[in-house]
PyMOL Python script that loads the backbone (N, CA, C, O; Angstrom):
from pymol import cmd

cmd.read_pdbstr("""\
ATOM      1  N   UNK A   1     -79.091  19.938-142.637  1.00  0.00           N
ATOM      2  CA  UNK A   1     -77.647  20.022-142.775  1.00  0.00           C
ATOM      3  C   UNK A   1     -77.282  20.593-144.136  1.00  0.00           C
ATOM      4  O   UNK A   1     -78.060  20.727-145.080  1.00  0.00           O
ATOM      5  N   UNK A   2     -75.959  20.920-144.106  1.00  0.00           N
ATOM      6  CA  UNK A   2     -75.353  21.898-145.374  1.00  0.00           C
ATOM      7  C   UNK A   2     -75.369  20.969-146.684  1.00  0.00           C
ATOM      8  O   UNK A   2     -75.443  21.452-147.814  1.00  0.00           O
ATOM      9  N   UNK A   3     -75.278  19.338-146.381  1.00  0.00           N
ATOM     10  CA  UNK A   3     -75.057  18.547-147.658  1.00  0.00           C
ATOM     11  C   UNK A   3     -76.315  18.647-148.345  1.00  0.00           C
ATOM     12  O   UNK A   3     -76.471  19.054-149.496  1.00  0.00           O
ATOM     13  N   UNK A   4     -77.233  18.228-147.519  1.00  0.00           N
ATOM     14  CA  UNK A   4     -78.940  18.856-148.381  1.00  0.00           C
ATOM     15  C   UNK A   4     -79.259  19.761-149.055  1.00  0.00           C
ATOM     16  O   UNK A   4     -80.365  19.672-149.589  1.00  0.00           O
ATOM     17  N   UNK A   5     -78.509  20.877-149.281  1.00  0.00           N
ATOM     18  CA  UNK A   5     -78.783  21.767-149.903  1.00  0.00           C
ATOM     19  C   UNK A   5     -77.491  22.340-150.749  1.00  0.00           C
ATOM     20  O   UNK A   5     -77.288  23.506-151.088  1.00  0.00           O
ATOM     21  N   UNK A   6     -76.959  21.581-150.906  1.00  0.00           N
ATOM     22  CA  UNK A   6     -75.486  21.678-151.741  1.00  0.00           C
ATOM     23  C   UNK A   6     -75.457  20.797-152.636  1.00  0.00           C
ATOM     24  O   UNK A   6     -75.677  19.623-152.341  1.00  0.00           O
ATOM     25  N   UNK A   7     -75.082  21.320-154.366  1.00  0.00           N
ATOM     26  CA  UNK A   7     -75.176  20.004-154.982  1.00  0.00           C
ATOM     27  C   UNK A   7     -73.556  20.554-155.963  1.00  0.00           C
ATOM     28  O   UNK A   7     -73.278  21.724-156.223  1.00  0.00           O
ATOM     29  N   UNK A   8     -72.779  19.417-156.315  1.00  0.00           N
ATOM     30  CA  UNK A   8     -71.966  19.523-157.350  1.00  0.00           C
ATOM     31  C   UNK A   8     -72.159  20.581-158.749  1.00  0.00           C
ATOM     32  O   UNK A   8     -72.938  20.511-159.700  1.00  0.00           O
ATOM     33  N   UNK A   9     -70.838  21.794-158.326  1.00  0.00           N
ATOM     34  CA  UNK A   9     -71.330  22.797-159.279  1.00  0.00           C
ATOM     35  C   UNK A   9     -70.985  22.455-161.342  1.00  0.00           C
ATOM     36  O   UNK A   9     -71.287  23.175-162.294  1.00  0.00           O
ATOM     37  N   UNK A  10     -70.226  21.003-161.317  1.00  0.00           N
ATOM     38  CA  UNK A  10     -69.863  20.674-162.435  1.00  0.00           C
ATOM     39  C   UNK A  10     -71.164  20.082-163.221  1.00  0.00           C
ATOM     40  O   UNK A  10     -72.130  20.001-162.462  1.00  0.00           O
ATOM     41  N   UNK A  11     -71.407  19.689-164.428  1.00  0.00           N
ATOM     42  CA  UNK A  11     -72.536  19.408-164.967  1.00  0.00           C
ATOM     43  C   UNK A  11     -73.385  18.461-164.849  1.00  0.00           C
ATOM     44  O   UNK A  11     -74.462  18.253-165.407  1.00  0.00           O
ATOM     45  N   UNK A  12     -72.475  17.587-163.626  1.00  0.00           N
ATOM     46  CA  UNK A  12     -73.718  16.504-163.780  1.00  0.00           C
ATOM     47  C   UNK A  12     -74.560  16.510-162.449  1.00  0.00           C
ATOM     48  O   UNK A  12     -75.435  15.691-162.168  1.00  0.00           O
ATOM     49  N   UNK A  13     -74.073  17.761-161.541  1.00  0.00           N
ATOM     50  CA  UNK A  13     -75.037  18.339-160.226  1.00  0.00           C
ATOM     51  C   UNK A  13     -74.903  16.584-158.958  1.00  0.00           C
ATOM     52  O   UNK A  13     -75.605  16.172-158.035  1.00  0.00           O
ATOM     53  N   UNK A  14     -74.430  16.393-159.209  1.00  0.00           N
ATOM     54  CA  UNK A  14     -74.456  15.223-158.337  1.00  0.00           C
ATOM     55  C   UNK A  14     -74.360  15.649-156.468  1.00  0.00           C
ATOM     56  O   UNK A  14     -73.812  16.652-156.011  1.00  0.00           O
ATOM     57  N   UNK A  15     -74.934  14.757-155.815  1.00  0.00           N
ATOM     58  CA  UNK A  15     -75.188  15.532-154.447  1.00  0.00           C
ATOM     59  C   UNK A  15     -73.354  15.075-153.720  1.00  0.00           C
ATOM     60  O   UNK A  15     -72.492  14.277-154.091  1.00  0.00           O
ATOM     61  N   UNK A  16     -73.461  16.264-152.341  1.00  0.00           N
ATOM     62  CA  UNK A  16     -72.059  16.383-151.890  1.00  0.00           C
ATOM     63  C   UNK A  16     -71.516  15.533-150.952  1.00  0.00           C
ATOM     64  O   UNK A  16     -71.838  16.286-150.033  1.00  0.00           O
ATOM     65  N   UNK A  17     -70.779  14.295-150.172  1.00  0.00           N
ATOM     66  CA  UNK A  17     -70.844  14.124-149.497  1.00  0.00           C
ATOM     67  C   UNK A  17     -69.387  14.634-148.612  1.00  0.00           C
ATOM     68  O   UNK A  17     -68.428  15.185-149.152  1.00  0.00           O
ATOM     69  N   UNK A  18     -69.476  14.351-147.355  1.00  0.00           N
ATOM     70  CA  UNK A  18     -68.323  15.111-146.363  1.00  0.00           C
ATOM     71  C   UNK A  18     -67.377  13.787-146.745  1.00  0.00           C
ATOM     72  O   UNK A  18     -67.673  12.632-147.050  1.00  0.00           O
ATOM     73  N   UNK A  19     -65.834  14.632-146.556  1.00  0.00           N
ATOM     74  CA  UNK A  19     -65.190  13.676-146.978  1.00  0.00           C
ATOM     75  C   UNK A  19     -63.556  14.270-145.887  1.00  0.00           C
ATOM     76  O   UNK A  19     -62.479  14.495-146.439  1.00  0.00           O
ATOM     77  N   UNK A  20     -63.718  14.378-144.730  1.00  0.00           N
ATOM     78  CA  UNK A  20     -62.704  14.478-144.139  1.00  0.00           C
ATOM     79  C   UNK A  20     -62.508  16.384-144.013  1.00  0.00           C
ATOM     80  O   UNK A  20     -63.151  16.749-143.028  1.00  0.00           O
ATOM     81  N   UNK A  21     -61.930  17.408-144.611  1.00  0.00           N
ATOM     82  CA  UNK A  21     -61.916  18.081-144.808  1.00  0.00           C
ATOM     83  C   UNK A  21     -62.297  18.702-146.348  1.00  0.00           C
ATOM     84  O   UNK A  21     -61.581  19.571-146.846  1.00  0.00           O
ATOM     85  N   UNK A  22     -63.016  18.382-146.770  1.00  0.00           N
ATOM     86  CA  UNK A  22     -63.653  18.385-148.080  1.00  0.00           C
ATOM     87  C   UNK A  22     -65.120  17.931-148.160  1.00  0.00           C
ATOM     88  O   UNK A  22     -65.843  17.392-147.322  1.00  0.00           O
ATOM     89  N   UNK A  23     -65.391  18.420-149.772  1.00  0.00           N
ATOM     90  CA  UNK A  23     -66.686  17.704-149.988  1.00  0.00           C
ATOM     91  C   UNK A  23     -66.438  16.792-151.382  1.00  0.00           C
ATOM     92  O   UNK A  23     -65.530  17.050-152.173  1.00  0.00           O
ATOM     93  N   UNK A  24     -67.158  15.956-151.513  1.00  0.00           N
ATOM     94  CA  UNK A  24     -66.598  14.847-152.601  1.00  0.00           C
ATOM     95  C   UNK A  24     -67.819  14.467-153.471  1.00  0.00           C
ATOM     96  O   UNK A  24     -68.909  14.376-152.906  1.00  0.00           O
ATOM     97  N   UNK A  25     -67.737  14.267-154.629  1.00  0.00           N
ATOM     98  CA  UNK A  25     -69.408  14.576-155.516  1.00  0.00           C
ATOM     99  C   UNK A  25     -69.273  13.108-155.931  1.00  0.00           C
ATOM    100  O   UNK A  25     -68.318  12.503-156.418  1.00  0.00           O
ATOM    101  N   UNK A  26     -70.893  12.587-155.492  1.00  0.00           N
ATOM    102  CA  UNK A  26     -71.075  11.366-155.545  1.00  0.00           C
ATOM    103  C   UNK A  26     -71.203  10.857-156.855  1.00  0.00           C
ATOM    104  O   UNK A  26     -71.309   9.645-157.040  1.00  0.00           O
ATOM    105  N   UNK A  27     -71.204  11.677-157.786  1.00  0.00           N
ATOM    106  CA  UNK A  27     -71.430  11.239-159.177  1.00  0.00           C
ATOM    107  C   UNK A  27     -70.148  11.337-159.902  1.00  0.00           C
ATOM    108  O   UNK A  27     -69.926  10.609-160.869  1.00  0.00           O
ATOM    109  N   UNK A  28     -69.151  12.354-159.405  1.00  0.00           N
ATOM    110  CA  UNK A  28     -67.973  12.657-160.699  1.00  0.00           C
ATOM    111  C   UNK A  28     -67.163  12.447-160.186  1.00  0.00           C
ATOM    112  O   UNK A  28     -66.235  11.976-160.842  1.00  0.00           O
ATOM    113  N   UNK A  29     -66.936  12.661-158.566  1.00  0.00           N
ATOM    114  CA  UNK A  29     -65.956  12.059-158.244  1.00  0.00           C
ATOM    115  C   UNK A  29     -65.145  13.702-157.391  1.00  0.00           C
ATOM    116  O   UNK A  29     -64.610  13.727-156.282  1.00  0.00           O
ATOM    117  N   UNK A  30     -65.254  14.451-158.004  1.00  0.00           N
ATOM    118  CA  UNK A  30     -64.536  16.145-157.838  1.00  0.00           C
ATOM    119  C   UNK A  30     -64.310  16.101-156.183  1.00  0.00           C
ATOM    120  O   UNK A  30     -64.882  15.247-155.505  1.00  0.00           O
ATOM    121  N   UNK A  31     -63.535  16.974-155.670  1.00  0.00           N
ATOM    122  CA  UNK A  31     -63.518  17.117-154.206  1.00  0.00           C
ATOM    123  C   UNK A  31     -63.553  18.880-154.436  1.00  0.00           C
ATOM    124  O   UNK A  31     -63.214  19.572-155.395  1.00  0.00           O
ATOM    125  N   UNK A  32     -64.044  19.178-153.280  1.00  0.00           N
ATOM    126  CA  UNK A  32     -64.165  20.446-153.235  1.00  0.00           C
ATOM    127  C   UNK A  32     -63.658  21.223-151.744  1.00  0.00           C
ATOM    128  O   UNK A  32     -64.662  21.452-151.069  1.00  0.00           O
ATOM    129  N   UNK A  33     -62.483  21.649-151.107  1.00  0.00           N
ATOM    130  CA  UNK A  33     -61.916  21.579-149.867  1.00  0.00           C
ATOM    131  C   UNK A  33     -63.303  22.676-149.329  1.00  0.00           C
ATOM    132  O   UNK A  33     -64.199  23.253-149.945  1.00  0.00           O
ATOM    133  N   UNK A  34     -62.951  22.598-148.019  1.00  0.00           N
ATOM    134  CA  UNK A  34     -63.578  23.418-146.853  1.00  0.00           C
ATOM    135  C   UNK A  34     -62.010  24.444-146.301  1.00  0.00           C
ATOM    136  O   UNK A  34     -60.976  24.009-145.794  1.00  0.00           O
ATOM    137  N   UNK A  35     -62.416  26.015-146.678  1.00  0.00           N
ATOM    138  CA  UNK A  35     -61.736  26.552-146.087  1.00  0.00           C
ATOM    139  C   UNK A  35     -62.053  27.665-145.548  1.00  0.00           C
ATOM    140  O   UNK A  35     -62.646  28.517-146.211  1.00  0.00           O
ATOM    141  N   UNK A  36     -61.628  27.920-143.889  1.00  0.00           N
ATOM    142  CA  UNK A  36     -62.171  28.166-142.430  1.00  0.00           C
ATOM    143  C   UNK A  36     -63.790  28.264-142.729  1.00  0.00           C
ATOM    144  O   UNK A  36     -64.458  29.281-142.921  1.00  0.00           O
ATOM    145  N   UNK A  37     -64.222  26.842-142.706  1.00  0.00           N
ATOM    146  CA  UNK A  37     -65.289  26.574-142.021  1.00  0.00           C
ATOM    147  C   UNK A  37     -66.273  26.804-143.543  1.00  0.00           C
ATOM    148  O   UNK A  37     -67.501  26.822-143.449  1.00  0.00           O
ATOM    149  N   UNK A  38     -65.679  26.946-144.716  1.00  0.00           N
ATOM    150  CA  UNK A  38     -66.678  27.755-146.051  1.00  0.00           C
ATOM    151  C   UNK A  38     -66.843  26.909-147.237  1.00  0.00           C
ATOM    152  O   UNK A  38     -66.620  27.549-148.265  1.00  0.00           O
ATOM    153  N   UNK A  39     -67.198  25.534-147.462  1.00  0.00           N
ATOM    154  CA  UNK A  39     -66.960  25.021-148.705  1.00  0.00           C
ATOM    155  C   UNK A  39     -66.717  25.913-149.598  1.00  0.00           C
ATOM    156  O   UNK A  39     -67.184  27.052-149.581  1.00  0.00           O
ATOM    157  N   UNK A  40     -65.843  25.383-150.581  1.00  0.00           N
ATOM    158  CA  UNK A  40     -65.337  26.450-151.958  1.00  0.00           C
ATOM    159  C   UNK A  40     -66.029  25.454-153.136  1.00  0.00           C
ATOM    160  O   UNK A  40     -65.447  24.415-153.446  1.00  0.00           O
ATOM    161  N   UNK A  41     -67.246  25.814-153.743  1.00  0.00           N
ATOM    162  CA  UNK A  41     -67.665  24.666-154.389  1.00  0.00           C
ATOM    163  C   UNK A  41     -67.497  25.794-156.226  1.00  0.00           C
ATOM    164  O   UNK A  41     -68.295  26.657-156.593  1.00  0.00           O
ATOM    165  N   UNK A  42     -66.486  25.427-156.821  1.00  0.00           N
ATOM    166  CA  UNK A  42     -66.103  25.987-157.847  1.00  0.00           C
ATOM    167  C   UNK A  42     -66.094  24.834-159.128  1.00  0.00           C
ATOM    168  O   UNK A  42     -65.515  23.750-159.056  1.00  0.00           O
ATOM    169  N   UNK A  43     -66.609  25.159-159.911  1.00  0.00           N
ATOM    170  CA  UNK A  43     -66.510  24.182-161.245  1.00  0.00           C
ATOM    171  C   UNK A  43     -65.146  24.291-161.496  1.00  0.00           C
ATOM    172  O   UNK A  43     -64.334  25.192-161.287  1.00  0.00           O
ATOM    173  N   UNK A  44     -65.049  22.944-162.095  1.00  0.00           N
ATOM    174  CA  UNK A  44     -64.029  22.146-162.876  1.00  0.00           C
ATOM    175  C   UNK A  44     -63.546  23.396-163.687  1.00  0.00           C
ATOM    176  O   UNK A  44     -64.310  24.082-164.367  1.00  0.00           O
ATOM    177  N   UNK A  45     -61.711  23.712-163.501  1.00  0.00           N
ATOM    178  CA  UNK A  45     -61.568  24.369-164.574  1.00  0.00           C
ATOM    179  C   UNK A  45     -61.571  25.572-164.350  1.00  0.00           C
ATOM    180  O   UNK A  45     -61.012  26.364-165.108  1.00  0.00           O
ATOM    181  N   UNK A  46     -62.253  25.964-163.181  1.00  0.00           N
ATOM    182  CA  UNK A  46     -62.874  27.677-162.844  1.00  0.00           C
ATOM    183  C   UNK A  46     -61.093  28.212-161.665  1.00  0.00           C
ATOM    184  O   UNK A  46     -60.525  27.572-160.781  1.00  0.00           O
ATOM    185  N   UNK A  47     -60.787  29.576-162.260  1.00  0.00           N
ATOM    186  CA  UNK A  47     -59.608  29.538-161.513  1.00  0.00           C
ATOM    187  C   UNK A  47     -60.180  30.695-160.235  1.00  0.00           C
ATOM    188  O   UNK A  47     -61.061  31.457-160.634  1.00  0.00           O
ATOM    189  N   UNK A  48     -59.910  30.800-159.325  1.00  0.00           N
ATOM    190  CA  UNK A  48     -60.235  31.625-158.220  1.00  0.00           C
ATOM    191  C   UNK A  48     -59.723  32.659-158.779  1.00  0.00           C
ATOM    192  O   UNK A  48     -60.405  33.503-159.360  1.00  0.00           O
ATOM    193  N   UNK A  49     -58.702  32.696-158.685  1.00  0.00           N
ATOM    194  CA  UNK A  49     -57.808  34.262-159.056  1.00  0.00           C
ATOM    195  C   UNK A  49     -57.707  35.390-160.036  1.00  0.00           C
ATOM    196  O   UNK A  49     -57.128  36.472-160.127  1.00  0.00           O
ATOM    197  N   UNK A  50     -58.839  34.375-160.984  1.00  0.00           N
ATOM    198  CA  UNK A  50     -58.794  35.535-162.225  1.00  0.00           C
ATOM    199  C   UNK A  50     -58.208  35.007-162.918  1.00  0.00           C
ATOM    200  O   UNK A  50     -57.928  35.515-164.004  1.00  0.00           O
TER     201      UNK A  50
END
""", "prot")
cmd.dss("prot")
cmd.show_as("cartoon", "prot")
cmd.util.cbc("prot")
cmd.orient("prot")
């Protein structure tokens, strides 16, 4: 499965778990949404848009 091989891209790498429509990092706490079907796993701070 996708959580096995996905880990929290913020510094303390913590593993991902499913959290409804999201992923949620077992160590920091971060959520990271799922959008159509693609986790968006972006560090803390990191803006998509430029």
């Amino acid at each position: 499965m996708l959580e096995e091989l996905i880990a929290c891209p913020n510094a303390d790498h913590g593993t991902l778990g499913r959290d409804g429509d999201s992923y949620r990092c077992t160590n920091c706490g971060t959520t990271f949404p799922i959008l159509n079907g693609i986790p968006v796993l972006l560090p803390t701070g990191t803006n998509p848009n430029g």
